[in-house]
Each structure stands twice: as C-alpha cells, then as structure tokens.
C-alpha positions as CSV (number, residue, x, y, z in Angstrom):
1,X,-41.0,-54.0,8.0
2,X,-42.1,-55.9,5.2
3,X,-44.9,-54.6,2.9
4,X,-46.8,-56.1,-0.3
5,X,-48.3,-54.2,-2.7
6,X,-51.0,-56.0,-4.7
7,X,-52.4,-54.3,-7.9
8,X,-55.6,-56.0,-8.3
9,X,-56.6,-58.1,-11.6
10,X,-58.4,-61.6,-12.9
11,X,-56.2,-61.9,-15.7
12,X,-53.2,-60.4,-13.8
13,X,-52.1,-59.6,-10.3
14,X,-49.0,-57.5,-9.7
15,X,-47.3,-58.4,-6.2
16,X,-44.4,-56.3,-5.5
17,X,-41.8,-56.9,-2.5
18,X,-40.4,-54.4,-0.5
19,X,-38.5,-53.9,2.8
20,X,-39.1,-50.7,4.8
21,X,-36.7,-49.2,7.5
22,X,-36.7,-45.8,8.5
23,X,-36.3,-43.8,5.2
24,X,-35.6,-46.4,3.2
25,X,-36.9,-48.9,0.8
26,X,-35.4,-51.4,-0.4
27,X,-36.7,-54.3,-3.5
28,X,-37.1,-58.0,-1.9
29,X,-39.2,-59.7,-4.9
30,X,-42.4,-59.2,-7.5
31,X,-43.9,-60.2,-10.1
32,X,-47.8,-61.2,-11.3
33,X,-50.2,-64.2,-10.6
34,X,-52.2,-64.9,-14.2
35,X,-54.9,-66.8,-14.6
36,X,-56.3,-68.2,-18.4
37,X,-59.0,-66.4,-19.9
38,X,-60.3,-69.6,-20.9
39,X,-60.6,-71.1,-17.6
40,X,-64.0,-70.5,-15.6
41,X,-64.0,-67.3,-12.9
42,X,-64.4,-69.1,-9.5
43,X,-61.3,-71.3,-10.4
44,X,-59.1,-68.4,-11.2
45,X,-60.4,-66.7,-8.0
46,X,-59.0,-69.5,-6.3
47,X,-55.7,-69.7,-8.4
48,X,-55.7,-66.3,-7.8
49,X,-56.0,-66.7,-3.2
50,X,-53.5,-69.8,-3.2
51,X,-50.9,-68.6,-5.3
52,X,-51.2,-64.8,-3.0
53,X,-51.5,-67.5,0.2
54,X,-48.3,-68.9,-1.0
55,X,-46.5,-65.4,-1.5
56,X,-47.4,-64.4,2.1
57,X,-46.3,-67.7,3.4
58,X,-43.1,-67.3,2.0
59,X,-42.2,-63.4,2.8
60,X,-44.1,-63.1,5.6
61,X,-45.0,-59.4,5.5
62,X,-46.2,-57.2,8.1
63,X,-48.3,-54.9,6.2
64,X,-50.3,-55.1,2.8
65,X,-51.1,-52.0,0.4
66,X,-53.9,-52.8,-2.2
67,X,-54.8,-50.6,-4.8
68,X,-58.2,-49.5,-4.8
69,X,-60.3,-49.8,-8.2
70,X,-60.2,-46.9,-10.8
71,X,-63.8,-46.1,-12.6
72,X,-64.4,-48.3,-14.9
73,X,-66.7,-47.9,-18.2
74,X,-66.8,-51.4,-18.8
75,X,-69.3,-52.7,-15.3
76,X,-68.4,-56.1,-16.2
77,X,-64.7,-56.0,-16.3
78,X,-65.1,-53.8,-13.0
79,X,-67.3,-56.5,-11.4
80,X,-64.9,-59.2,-12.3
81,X,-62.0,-57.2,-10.8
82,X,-63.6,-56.5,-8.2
83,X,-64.8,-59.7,-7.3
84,X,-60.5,-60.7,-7.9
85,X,-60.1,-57.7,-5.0
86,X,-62.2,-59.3,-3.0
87,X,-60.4,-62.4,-2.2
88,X,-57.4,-60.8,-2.1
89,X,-58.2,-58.6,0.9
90,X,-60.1,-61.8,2.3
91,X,-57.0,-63.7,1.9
92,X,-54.8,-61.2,3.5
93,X,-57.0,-60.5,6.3
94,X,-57.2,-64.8,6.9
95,X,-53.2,-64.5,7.1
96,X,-53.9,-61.9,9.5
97,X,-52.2,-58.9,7.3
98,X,-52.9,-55.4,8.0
99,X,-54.6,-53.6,4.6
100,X,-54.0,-50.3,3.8
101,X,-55.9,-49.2,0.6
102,X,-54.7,-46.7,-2.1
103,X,-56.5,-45.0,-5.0
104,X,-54.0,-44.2,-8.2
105,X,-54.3,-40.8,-8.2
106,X,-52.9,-41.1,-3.7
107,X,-50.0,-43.7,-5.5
108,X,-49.0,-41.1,-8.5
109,X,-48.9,-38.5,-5.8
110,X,-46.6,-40.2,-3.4
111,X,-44.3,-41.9,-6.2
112,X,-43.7,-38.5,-8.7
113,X,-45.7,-36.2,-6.5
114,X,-48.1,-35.5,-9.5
115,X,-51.5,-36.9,-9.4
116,X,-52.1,-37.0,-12.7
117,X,-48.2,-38.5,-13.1
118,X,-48.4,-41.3,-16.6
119,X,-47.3,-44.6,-16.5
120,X,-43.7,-44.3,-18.2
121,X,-43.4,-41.6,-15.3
122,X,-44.4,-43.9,-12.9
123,X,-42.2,-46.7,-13.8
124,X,-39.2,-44.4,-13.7
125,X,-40.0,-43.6,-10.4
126,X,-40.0,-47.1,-8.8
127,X,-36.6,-47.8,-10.6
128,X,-34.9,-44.7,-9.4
129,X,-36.7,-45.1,-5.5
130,X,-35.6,-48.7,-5.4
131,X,-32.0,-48.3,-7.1
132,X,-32.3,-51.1,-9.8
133,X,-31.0,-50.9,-13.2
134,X,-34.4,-51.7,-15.0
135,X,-38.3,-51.0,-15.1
136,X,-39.8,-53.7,-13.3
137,X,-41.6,-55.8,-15.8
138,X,-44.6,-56.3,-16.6
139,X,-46.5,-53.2,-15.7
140,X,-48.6,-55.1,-13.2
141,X,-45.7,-55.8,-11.2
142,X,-44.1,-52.1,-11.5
143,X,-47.5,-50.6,-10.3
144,X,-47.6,-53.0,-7.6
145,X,-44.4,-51.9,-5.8
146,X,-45.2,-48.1,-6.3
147,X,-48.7,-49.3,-4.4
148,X,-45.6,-50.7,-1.9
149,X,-43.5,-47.7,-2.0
150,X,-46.7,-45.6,-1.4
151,X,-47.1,-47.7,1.7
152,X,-44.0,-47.1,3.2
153,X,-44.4,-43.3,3.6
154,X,-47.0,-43.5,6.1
C-alpha cells in the first residue's frame, strides 16, 4: 500500500512518500509545496491543490494521512491553514483517496511512543523507522512522513 502523509500549511506543505507491507515501511519520495507570501491566498490555494493533484497522479496512493490542526493563538494564521487543509482533503477526496486524520500528540505517540515526544525526537525517529542516513529536510517534509508512518500502524 501506498500512503501520503500531508502536513498541512499555506506557506508550506510537507508530503511524505511511503510504501506499506505487512510490518514494514519503506521511503518512496517527499518533500514540500510553497507558495509566496507575496502572492494573494486563493492563488496559492490553488498552487497549493494542483501541485498535491500532481503528486497523487504520479504515486498513485491508496491511502492519505493528514494531520489535523494544533491550537493555534494566532485565529488568523489558523484560519488561513485551515482554509490550506481544506483543499487538501477536497483534493484528495476528488482523486478518490481514503483520509485518515491525525492529531500531533496521536503522531508523537505512534513515532517515539511519547505524546509529548520534541521535534529533534521526532525527526530521529522517521530516520531510524525508514533506514535512511539523514533527517528528512525541511521539517515540513520529516513531519509529514511520521503523519505516513503513523498511518501505516493501523
């Protein structure tokens, strides 16, 4: 099975890659959709729905993980993100994707089995679960497969 994580964002969008079999996992691709700050928010909605259209057209997975907003003490930037969540759960759904949704504290807990698990920790848990040699870079994209890898334990 093929799963993509998505860690939601307007500026950035982490996608992470991963193949699933049995109790394995295994890294196929990942990285981030940006947008520019200076470019108005419906267009990079839409930058945002092709380029994940495009993804999904290429790897063709069979199941989606998204993570699920944290709270946020800035309501605008949640809106916005929000808003950047939506379409990518619209555009999944349109590609006919099953969604499974994941708060951080449910990804810390199934990546270092500590819900309260920091970043760094994080990090060094996708690298050691999906054998590579470095921290998946930039954090967007690390977070994203761990929202993968959190998939593939159901």
């Amino acid at each position: 099975m093929v799963i993509i994580g998505i860690d939601p964002g307007v500026a950035t969008t982490g996608y992470g890659l991963i193949k699933a079999e049995k109790n394995k996992v295994e890294l196929i691709d990942y990285g981030c959709i940006t947008t520019q700050a200076n470019t108005d928010h419906p267009a990079r909605l839409e930058k945002i729905a092709l380029e994940l259209e495009k993804i999904i057209k290429t790897y063709q997975p069979t199941k989606a993980a998204v993570e699920e907003l944290f709270f946020s003490n800035n309501v605008k930037t949640a809106l916005k993100v929000g808003e950047a969540r939506g379409v990518i759960l619209m555009t999944l759904i349109k590609n006919k994707v099953p969604v499974l949704e994941f708060t951080p504290l449910q990804v810390k807990q199934a990546i270092t089995s500590y819900g309260r698990a920091d970043k760094k920790q994080m990090q060094s848990m996708v690298k050691i679960i999906l054998n590579l040699k470095e921290i998946p870079k930039p954090d967007d994209a690390a977070d994203a497969l761990a929202v993968a890898i959190t998939c593939s334990n159901l």
